[in-house]
C-alpha angles and dihedrals in degrees: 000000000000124000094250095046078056098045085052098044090046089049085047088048091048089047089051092048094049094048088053094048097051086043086054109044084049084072114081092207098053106129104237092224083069096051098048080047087057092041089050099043097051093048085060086063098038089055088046093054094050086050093056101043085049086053091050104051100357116195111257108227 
């Protein structure tokens, strides 16, 4: 798998994540540890997603 096929199915996988966790906190009854499961889980693949964007073009200081 190329870098970028990673990079789009990371950002699909962030999109999915964000979708189920505002599905999720509109339910009263949602249990929180589910939600910060979902947070933490998508800020795993948000901080994926930045790694991988500064190893293909990194900034030059």
């Amino acid at each position: 798998m190329t870098i970028q096929a990673h990079l789009a199915e990371l950002q699909r996988r962030h999109q999915a994540l964000e979708q189920e966790l505002a599905e999720a906190m509109t339910h009263p009854s949602t249990d929180m540890l589910k939600i910060a499961e979902l947070k933490r889980r998508k800020l795993l693949v948000k901080d994926e997603i930045v790694r991988l964007r500064h190893d293909v073009s990194p900034s030059v200081h």
